[in-house]
C-alpha positions in Angstrom: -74.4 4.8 21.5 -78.2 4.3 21.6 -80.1 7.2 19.1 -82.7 9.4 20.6 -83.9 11.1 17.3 -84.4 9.2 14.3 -82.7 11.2 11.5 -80.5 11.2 9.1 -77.3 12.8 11.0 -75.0 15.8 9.5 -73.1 14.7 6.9 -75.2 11.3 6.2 -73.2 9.1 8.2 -75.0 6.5 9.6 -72.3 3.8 10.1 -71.5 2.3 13.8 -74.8 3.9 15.2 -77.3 1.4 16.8 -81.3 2.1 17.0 -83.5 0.9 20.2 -86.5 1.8 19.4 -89.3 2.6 22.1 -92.4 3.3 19.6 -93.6 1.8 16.5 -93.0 5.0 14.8 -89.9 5.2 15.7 -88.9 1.6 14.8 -90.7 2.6 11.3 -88.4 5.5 10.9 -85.5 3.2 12.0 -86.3 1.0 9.4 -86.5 3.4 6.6 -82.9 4.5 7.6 -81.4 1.1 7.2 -83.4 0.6 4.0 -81.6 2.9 2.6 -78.0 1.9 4.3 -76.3 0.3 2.0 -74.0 -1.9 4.2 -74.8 -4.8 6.9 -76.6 -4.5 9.8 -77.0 -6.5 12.8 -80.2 -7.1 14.1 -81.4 -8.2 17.6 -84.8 -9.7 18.3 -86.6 -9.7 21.3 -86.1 -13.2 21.8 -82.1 -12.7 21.8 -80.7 -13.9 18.2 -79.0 -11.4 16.4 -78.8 -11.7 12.7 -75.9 -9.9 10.5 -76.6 -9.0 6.9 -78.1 -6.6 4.6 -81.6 -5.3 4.4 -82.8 -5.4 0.6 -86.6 -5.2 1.1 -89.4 -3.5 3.7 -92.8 -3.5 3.6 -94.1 -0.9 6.4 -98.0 -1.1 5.3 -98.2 -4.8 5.5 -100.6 -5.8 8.1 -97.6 -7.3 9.8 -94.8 -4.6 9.5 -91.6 -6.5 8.1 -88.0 -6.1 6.3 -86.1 -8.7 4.4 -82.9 -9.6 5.1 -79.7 -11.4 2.9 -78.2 -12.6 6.4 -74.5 -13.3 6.2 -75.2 -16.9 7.8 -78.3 -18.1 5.5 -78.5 -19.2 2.3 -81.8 -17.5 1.5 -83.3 -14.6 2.3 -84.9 -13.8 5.4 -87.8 -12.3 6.6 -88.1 -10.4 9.9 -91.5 -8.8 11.2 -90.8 -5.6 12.8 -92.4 -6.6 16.2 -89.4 -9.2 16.5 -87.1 -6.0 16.4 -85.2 -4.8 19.8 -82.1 -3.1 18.4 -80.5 -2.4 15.3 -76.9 -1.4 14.6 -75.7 -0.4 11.3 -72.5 -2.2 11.9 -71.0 -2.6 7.9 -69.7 -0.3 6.2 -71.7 1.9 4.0 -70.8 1.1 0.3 -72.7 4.3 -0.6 -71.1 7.0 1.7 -69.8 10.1 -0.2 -71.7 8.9 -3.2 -74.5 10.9 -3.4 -75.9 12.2 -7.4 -74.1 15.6 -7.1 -71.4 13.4 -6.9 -72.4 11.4 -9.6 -73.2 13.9 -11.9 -69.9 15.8 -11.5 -67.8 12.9 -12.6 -70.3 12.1 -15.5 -70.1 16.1 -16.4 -67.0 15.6 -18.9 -68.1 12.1 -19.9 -71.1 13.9 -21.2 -69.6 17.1 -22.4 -67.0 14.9 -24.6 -69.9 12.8 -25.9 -71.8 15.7 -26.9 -68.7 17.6 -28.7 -68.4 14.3 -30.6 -71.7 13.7 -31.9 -71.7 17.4 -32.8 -68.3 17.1 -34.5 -69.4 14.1 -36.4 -72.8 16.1 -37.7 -70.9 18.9 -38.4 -69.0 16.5 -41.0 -72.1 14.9 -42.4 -73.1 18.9 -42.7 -75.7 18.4 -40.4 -74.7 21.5 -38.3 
């Protein structure tokens, strides 16, 4: 599946879609999305390689558009100018899914709560409170 719009779909859920972007806006916006992907992607350049890995770094305002890449294959990372770009496919699995802060915050909730009823118990004892 090739993506017309780039947007964040319902839900979040970017895994298993692939980007061919046909503007430099819209490989910009591309590029924002898998910044903040946090799983592998596979890349394919104009000139035909594809590089798998993970995209840890992007700078949009260079006067060379490029993202960084850990690749799966390389030892160190990579760096990929944003012209070189034909298609990109989130193809790994998004460690961050279903993770977002409300998430967070609800499982911290009680941590906090307990936290807070213990310091207040403790300076209740020193006659603090």
């Amino acid at each position: 599946m090739t993506d017309a719009k780039y947007h964040t779909p319902e839900g979040g859920m970017l895994e298993g879609r692939v980007f061919a972007p046909r503007t430099a806006g819209e490989l910009a916006e591309a590029v924002e999305l898998i910044f903040d992907y946090r799983g592998d992607v596979t890349l394919e350049l104009r000139s035909g390689e594809k590089i798998e890995g993970y995209v840890f770094n992007r700078d949009l305002h260079a006067p060379r558009p490029f993202i960084e890449v850990f690749s799966r294959t390389q030892p160190d990372p990579r760096r990929i100018f944003n012209d070189e770009i034909a298609v990109i496919a989130l193809t790994g699995v998004n460690t961050a899914s279903g993770k977002s802060w409300e998430a967070w915050m609800a499982k911290k909730e009680p941590q906090r709560k307990a936290e807070a009823d213990k310091v207040a118990a403790e300076a209740r004892a020193r006659g603090h409170l």
